[in-house]
C-alpha positions as CSV (number, residue, x, y, z in Angstrom):
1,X,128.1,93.0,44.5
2,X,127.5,92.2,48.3
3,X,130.5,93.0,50.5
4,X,131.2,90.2,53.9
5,X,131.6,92.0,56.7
6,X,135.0,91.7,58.4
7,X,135.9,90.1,61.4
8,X,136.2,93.3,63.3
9,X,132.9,94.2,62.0
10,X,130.8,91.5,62.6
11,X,131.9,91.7,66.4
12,X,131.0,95.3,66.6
13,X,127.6,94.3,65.2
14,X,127.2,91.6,67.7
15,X,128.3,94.1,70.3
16,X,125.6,96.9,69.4
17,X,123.1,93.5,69.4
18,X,124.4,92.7,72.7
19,X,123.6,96.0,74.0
20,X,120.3,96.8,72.6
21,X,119.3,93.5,73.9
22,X,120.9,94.5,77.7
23,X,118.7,98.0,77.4
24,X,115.2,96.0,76.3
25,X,115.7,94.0,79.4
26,X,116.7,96.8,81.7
27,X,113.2,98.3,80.9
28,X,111.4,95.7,81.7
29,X,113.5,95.3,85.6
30,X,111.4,97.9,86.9
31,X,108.0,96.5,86.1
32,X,108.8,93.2,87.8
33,X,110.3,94.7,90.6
34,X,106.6,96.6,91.0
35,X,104.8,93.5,90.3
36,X,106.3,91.7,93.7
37,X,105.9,94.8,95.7
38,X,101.9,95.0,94.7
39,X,101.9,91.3,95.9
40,X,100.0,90.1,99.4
41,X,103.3,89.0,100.8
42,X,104.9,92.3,100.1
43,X,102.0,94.3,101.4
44,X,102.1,92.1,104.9
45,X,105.9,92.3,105.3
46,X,105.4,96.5,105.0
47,X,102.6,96.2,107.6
48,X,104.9,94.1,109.8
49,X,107.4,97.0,109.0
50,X,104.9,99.9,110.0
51,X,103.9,97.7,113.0
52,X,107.5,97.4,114.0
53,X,107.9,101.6,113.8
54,X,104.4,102.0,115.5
55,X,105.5,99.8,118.7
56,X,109.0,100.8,118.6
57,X,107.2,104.6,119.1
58,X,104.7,103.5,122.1
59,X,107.9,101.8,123.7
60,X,109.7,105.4,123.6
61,X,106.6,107.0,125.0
62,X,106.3,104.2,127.2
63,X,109.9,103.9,128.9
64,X,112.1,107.4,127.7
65,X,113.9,105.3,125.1
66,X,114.0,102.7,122.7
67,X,113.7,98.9,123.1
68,X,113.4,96.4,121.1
69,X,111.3,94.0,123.6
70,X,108.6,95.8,122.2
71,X,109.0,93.9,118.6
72,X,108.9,90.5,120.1
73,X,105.1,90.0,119.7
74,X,105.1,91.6,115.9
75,X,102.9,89.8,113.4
76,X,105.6,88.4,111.0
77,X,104.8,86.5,107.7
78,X,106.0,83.2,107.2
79,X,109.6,83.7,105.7
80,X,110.1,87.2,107.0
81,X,112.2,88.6,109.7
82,X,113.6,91.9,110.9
83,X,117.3,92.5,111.5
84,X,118.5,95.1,114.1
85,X,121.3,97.1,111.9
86,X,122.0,100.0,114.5
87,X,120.9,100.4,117.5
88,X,121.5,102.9,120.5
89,X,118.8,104.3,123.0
90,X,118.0,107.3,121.3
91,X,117.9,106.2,117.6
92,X,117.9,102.6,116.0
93,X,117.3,101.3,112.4
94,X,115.8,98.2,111.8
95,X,115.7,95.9,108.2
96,X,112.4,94.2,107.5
97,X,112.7,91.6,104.1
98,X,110.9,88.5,103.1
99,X,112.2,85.5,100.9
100,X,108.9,86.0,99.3
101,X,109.7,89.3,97.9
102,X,114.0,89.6,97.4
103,X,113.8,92.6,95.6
104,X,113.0,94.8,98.7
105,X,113.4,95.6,102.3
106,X,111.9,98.0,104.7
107,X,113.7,100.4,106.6
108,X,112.4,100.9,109.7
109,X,113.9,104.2,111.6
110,X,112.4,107.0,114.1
111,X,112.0,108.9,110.8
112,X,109.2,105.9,109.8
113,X,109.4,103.4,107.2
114,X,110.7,103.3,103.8
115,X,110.9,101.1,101.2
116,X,114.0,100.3,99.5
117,X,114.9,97.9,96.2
118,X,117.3,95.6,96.2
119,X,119.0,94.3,93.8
């Protein structure tokens, strides 16, 4: 004889289903995330990004500070840009992100450049 699971039950089944479900996806997030970031796009936007640190450096050298004039001639890729977030003389941060690839940005500081996932 076959008991029907209650009410209460069957939504605590559909619950645990519901969750296991969430959990199979969240294991596959991080192998699209890498996917994008081993992509052409993403691997031009860090270059722009290690481009931006490498002149910001030279203009230091060059002047006794920081300026951003140096970034005006970086080599971008279409859909790209970098956002000034902070900013002083003696220390700056600097966003680079793509439409191209949304799941990341570079950080761009006098520390260098680090990559970041964003979600």
């Amino acid at each position: 004889m076959a008991r029907t699971p209650t009410p209460t039950r069957r939504a605590g089944l559909l619950a645990m289903v519901a969750l296991l479900v969430a959990l199979i996806a969240s294991g596959c997030m991080p192998a699209a995330v890498s996917e994008s970031l081993d992509s052409p796009v993403a691997r031009a936007v860090e270059r722009a990004a290690q481009e931006a640190y490498h002149r910001m450096e030279l203009g230091r050298l060059a002047t006794g500070s920081y300026t951003t004039n140096v970034l005006v001639d970086v080599d971008l890729p279409r859909g790209s840009r970098i956002t000034l977030e902070d900013f002083s003389g003696a220390d700056y941060r600097l966003r680079v992100d793509a439409d191209a690839v949304p799941d990341a940005a570079w950080i761009v500081t006098p520390q260098g450049v680090r990559r970041v996932v964003v979600r």
